[in-house]
mmCIF file of the N, C-alpha and C atoms, coordinates in Angstrom:
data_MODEL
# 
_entry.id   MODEL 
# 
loop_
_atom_site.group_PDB 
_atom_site.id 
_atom_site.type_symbol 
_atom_site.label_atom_id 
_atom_site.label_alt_id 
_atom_site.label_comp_id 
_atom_site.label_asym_id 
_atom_site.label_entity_id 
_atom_site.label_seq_id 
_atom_site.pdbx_PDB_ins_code 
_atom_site.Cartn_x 
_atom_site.Cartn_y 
_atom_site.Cartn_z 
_atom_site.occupancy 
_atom_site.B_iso_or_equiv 
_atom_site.pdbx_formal_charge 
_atom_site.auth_seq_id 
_atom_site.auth_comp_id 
_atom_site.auth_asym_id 
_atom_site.auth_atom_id 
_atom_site.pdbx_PDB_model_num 
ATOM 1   N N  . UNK A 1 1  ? 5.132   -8.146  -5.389  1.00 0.00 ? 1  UNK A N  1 
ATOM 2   C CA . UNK A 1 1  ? 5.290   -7.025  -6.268  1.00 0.00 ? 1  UNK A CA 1 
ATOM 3   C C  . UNK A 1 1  ? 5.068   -7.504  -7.698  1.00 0.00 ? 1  UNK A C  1 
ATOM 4   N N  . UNK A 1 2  ? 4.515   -6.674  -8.806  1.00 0.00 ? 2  UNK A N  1 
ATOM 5   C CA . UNK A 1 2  ? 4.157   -6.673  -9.954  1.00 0.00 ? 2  UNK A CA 1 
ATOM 6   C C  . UNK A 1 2  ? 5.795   -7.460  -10.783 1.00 0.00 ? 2  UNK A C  1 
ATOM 7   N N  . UNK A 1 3  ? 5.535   -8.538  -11.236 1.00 0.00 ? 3  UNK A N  1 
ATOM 8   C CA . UNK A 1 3  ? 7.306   -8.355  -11.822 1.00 0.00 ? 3  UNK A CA 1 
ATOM 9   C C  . UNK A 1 3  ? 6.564   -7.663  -13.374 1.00 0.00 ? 3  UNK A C  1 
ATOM 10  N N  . UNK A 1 4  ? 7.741   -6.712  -13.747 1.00 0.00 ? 4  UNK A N  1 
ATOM 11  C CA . UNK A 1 4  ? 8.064   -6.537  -14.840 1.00 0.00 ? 4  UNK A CA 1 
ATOM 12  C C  . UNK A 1 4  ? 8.589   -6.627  -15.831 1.00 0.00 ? 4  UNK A C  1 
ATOM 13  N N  . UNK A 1 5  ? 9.602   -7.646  -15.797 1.00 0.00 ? 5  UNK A N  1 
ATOM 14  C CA . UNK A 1 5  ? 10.607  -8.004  -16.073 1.00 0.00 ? 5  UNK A CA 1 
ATOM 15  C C  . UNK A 1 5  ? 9.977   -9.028  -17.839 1.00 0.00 ? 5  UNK A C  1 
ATOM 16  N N  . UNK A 1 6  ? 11.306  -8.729  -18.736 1.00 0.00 ? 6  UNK A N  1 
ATOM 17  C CA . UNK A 1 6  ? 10.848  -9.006  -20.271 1.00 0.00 ? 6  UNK A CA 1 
ATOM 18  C C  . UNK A 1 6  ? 11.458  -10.394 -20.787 1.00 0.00 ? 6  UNK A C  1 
ATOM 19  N N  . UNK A 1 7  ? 11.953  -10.774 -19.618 1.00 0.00 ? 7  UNK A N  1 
ATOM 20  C CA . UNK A 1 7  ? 12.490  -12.348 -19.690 1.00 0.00 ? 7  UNK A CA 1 
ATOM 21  C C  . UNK A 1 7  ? 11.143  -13.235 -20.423 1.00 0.00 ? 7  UNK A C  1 
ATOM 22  N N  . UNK A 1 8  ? 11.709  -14.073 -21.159 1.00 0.00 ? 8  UNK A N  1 
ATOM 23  C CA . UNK A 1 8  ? 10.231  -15.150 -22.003 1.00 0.00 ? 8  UNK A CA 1 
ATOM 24  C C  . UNK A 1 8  ? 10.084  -15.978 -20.798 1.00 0.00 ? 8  UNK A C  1 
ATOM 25  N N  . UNK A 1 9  ? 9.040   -16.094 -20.693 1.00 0.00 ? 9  UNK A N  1 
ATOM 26  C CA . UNK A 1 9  ? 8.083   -16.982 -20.206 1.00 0.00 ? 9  UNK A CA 1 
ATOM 27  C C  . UNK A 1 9  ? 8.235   -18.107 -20.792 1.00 0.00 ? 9  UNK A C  1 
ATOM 28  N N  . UNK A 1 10 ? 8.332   -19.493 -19.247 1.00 0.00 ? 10 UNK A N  1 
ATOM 29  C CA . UNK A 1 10 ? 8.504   -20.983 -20.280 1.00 0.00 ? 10 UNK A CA 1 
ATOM 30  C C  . UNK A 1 10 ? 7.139   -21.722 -20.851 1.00 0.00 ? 10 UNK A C  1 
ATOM 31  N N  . UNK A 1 11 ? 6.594   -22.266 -21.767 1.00 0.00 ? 11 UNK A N  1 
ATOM 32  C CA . UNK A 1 11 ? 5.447   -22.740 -21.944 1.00 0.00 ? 11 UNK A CA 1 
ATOM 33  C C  . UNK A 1 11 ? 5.057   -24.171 -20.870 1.00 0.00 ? 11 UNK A C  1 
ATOM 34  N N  . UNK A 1 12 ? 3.787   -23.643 -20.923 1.00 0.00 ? 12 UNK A N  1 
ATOM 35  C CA . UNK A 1 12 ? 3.884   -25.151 -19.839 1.00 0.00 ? 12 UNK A CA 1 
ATOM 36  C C  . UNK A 1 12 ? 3.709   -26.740 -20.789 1.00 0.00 ? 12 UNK A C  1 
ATOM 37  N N  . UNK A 1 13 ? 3.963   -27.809 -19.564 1.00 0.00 ? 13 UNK A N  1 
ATOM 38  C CA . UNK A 1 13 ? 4.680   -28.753 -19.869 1.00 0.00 ? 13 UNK A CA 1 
ATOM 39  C C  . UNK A 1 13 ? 3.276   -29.362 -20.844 1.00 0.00 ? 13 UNK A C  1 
ATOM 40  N N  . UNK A 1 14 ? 2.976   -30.321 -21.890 1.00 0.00 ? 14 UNK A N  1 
ATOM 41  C CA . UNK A 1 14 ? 2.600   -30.885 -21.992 1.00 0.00 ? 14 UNK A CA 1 
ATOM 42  C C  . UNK A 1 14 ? 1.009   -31.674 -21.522 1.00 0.00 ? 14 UNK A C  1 
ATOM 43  N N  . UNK A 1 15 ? 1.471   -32.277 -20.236 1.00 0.00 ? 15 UNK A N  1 
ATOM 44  C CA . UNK A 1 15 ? 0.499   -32.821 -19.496 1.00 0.00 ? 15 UNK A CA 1 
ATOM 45  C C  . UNK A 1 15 ? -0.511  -32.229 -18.499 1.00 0.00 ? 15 UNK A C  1 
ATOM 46  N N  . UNK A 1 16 ? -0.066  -30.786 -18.506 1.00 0.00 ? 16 UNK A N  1 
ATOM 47  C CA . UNK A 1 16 ? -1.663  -29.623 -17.829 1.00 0.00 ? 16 UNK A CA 1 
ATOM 48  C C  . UNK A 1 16 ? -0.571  -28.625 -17.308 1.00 0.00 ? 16 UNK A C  1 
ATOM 49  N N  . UNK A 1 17 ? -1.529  -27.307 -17.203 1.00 0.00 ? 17 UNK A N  1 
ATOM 50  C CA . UNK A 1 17 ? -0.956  -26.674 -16.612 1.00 0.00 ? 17 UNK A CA 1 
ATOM 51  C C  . UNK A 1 17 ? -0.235  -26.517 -15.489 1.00 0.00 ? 17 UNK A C  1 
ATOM 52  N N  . UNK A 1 18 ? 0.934   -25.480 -15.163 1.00 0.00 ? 18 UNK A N  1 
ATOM 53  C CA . UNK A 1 18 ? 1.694   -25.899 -14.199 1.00 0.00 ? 18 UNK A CA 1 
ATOM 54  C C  . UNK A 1 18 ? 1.019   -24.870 -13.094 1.00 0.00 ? 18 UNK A C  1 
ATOM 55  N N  . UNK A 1 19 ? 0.368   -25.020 -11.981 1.00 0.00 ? 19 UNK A N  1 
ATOM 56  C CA . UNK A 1 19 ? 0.056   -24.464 -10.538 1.00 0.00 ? 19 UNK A CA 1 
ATOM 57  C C  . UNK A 1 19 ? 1.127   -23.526 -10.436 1.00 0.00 ? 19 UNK A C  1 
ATOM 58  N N  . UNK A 1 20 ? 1.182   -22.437 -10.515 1.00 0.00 ? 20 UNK A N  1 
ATOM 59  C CA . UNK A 1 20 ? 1.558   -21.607 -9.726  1.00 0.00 ? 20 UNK A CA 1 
ATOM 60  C C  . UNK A 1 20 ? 1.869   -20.725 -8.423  1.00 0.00 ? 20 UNK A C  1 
ATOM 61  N N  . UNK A 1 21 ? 2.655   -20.539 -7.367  1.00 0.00 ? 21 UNK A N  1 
ATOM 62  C CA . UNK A 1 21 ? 2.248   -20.089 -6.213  1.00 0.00 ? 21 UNK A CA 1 
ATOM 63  C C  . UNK A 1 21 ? 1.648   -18.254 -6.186  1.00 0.00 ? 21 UNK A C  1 
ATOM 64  N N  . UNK A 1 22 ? 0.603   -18.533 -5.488  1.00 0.00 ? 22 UNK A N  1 
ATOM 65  C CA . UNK A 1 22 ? -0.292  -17.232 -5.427  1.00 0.00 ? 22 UNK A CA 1 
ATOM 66  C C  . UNK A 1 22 ? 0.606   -16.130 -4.648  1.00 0.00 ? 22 UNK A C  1 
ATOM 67  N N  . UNK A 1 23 ? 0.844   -14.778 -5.186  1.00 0.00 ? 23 UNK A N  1 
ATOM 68  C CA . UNK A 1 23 ? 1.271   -14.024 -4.889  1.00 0.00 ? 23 UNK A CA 1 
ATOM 69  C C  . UNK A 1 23 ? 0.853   -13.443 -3.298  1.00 0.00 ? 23 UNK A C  1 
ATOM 70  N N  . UNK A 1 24 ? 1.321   -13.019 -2.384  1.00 0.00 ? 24 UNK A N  1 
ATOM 71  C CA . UNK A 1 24 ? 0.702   -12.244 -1.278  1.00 0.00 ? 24 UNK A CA 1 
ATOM 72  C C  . UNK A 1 24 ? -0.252  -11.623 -1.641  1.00 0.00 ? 24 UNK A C  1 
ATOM 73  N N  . UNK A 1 25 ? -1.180  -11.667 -0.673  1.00 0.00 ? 25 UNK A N  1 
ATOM 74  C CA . UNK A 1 25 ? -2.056  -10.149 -1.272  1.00 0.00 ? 25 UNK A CA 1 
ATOM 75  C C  . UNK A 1 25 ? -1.954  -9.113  -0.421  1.00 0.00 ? 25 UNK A C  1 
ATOM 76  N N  . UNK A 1 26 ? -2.287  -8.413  -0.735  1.00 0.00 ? 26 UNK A N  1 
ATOM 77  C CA . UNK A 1 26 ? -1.319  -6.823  -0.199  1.00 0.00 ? 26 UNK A CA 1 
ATOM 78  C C  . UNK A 1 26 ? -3.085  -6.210  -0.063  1.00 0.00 ? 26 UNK A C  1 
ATOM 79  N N  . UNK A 1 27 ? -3.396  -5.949  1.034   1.00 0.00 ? 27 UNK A N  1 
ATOM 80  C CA . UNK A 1 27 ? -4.764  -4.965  1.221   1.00 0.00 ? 27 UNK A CA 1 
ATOM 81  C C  . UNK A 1 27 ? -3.865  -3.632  1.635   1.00 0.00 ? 27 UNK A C  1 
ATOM 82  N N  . UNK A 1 28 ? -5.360  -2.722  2.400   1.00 0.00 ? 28 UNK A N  1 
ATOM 83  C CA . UNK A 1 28 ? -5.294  -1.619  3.175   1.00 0.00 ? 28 UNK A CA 1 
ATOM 84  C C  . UNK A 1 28 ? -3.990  -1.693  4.259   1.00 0.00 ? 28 UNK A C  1 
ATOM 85  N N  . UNK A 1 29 ? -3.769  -2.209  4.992   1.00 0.00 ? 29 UNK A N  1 
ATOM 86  C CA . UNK A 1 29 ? -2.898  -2.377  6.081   1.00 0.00 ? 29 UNK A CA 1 
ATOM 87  C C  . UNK A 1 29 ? -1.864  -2.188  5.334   1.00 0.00 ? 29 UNK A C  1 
ATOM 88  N N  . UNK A 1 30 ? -1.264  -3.102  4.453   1.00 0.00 ? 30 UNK A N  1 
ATOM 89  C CA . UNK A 1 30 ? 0.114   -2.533  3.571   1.00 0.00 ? 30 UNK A CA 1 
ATOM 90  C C  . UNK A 1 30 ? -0.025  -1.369  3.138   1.00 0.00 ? 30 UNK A C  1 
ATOM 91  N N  . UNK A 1 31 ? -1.304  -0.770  2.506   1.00 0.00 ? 31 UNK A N  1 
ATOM 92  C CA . UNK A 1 31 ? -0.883  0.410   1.616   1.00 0.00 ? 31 UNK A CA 1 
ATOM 93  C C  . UNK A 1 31 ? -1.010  1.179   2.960   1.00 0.00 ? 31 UNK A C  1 
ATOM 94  N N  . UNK A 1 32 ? -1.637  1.502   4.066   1.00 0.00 ? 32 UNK A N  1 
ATOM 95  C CA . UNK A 1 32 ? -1.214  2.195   5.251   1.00 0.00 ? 32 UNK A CA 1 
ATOM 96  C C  . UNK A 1 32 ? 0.230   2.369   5.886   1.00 0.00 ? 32 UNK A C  1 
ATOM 97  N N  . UNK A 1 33 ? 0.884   1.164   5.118   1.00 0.00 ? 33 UNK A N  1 
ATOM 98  C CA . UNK A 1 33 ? 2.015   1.675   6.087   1.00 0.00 ? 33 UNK A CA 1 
ATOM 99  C C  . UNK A 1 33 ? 3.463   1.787   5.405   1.00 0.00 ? 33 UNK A C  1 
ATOM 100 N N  . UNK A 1 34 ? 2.941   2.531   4.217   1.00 0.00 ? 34 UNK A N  1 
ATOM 101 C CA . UNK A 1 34 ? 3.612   3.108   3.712   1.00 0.00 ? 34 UNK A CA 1 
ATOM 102 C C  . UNK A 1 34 ? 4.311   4.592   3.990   1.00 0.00 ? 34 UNK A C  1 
ATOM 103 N N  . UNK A 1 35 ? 5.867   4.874   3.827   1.00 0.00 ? 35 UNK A N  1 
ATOM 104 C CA . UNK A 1 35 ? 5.860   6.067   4.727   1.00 0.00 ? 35 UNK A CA 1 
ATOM 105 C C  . UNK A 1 35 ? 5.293   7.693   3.799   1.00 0.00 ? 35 UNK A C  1 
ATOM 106 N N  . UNK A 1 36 ? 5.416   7.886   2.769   1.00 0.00 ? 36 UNK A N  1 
ATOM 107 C CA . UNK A 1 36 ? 4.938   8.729   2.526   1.00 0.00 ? 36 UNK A CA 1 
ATOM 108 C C  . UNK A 1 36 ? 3.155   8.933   2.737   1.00 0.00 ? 36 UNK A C  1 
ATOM 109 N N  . UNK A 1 37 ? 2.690   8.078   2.764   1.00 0.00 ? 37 UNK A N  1 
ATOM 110 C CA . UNK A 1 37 ? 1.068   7.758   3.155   1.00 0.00 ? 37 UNK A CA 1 
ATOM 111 C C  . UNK A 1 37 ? 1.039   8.762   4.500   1.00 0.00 ? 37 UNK A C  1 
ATOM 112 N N  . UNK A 1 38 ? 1.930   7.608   5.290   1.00 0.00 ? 38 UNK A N  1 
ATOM 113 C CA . UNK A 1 38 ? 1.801   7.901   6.667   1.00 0.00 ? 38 UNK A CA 1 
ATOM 114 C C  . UNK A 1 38 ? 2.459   9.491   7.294   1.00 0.00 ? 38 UNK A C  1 
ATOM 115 N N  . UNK A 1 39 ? 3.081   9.946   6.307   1.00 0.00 ? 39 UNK A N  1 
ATOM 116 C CA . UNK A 1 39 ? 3.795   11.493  6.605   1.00 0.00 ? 39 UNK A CA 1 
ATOM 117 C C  . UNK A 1 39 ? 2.489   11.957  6.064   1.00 0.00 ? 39 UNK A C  1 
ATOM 118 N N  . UNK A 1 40 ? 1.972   12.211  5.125   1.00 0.00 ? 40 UNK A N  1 
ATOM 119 C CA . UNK A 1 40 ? 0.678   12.855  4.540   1.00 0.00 ? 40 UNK A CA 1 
ATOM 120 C C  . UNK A 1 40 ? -0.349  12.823  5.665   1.00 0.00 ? 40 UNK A C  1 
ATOM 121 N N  . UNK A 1 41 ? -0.728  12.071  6.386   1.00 0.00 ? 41 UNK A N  1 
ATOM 122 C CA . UNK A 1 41 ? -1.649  11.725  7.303   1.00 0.00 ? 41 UNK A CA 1 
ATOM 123 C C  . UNK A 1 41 ? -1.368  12.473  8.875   1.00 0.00 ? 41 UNK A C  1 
ATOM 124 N N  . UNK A 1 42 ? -0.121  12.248  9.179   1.00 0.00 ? 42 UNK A N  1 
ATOM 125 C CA . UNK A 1 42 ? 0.610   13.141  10.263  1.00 0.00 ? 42 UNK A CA 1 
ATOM 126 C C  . UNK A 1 42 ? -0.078  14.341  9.676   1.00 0.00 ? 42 UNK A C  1 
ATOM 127 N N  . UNK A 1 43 ? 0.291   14.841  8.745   1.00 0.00 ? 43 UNK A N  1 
ATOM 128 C CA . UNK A 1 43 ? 0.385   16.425  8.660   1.00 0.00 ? 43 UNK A CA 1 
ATOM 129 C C  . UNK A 1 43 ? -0.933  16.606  8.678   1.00 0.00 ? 43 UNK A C  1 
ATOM 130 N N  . UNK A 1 44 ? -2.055  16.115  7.867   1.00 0.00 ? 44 UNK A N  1 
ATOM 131 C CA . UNK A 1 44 ? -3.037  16.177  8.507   1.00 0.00 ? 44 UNK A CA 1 
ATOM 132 C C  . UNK A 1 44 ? -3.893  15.922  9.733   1.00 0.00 ? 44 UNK A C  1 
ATOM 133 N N  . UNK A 1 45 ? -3.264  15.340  10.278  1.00 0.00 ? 45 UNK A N  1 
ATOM 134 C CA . UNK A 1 45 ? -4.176  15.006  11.597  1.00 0.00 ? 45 UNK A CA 1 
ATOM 135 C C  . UNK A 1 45 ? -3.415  16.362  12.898  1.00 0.00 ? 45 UNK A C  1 
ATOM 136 N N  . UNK A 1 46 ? -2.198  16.541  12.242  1.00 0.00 ? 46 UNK A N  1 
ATOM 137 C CA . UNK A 1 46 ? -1.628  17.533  13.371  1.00 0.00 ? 46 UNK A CA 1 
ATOM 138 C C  . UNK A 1 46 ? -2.298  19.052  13.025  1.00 0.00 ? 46 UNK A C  1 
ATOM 139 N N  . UNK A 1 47 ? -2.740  19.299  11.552  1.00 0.00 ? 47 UNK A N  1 
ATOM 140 C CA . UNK A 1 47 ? -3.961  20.299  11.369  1.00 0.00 ? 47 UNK A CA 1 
ATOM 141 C C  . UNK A 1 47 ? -4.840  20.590  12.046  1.00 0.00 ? 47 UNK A C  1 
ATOM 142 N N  . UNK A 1 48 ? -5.495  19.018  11.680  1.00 0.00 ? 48 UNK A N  1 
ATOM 143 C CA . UNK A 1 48 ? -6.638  19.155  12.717  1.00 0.00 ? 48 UNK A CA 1 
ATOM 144 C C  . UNK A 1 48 ? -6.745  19.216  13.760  1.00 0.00 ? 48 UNK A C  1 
ATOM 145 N N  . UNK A 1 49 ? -5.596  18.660  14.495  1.00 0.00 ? 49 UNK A N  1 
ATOM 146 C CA . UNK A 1 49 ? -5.772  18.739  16.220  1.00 0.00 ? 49 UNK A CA 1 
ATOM 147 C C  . UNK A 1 49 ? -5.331  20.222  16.614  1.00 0.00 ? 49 UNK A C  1 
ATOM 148 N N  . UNK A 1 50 ? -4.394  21.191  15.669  1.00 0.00 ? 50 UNK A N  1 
ATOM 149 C CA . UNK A 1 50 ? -4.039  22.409  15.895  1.00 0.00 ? 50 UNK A CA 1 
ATOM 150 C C  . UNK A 1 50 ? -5.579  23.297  15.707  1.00 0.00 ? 50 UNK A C  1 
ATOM 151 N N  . UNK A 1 51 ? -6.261  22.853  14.979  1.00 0.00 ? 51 UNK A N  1 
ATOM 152 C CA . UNK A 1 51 ? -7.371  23.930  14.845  1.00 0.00 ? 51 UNK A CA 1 
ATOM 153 C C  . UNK A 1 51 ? -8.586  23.261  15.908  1.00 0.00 ? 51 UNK A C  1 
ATOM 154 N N  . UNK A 1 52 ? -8.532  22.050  16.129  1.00 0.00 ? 52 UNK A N  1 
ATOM 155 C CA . UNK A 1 52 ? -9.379  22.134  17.409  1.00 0.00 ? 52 UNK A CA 1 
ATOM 156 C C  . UNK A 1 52 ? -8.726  22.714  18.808  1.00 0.00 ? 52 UNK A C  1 
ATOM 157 N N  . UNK A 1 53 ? -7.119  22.823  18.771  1.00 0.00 ? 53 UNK A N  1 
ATOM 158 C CA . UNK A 1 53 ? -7.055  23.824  19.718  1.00 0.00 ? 53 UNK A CA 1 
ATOM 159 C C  . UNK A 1 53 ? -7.372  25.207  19.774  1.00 0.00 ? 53 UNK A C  1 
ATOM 160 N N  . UNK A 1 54 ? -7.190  25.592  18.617  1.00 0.00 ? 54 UNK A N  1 
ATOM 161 C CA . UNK A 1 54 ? -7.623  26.678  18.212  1.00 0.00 ? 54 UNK A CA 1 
ATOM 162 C C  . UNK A 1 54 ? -8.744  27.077  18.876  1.00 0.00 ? 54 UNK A C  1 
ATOM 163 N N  . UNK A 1 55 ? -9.948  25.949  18.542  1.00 0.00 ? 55 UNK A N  1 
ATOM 164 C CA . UNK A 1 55 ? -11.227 26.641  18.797  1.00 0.00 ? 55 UNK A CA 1 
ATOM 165 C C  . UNK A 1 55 ? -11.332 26.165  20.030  1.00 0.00 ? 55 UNK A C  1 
ATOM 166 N N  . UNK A 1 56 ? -11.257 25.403  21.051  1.00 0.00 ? 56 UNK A N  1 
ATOM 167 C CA . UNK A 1 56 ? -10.978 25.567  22.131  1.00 0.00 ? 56 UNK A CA 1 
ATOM 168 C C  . UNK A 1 56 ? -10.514 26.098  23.114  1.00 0.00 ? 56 UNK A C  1 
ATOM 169 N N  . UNK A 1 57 ? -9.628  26.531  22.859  1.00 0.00 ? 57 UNK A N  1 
ATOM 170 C CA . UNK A 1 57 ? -8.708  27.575  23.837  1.00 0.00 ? 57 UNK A CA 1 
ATOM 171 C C  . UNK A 1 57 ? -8.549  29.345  23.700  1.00 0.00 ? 57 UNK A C  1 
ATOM 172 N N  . UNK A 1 58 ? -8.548  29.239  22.145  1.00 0.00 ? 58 UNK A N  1 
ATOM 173 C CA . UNK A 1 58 ? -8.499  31.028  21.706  1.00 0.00 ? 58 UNK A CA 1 
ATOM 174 C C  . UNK A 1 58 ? -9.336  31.441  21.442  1.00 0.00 ? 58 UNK A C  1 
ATOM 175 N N  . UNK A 1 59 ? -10.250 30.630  21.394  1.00 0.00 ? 59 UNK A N  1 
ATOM 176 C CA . UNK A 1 59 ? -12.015 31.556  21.239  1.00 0.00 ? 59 UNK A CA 1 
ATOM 177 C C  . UNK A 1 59 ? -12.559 31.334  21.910  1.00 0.00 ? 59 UNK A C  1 
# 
């Protein structure tokens, strides 16, 4: 996650920069499974499968 936080930052040491550990990276798959994503997506896909019953069965 993004920190936000307004704490100072320490300067690095002297003799080279200090390596840092690389954050996760977060693709598609995380932002998929998020739950409001995934409620948005329900409701659409249960649309669509209601109106292909629709046109299947009542017409």
């Amino acid at each position: 996650m993004l920190d936000t936080s307004r704490e100072p930052v320490p300067a690095p040491d002297a003799a080279g920069p200090v390596d840092m550990p690389a954050e996760d990276a977060r693709g598609c798959l995380f932002a998929l499974s998020q739950p409001p994503l995934m409620i948005f997506l329900a409701v659409i896909g249960c649309l669509l499968l209601t109106a292909a019953v629709h046109d299947l069965f009542v017409l």
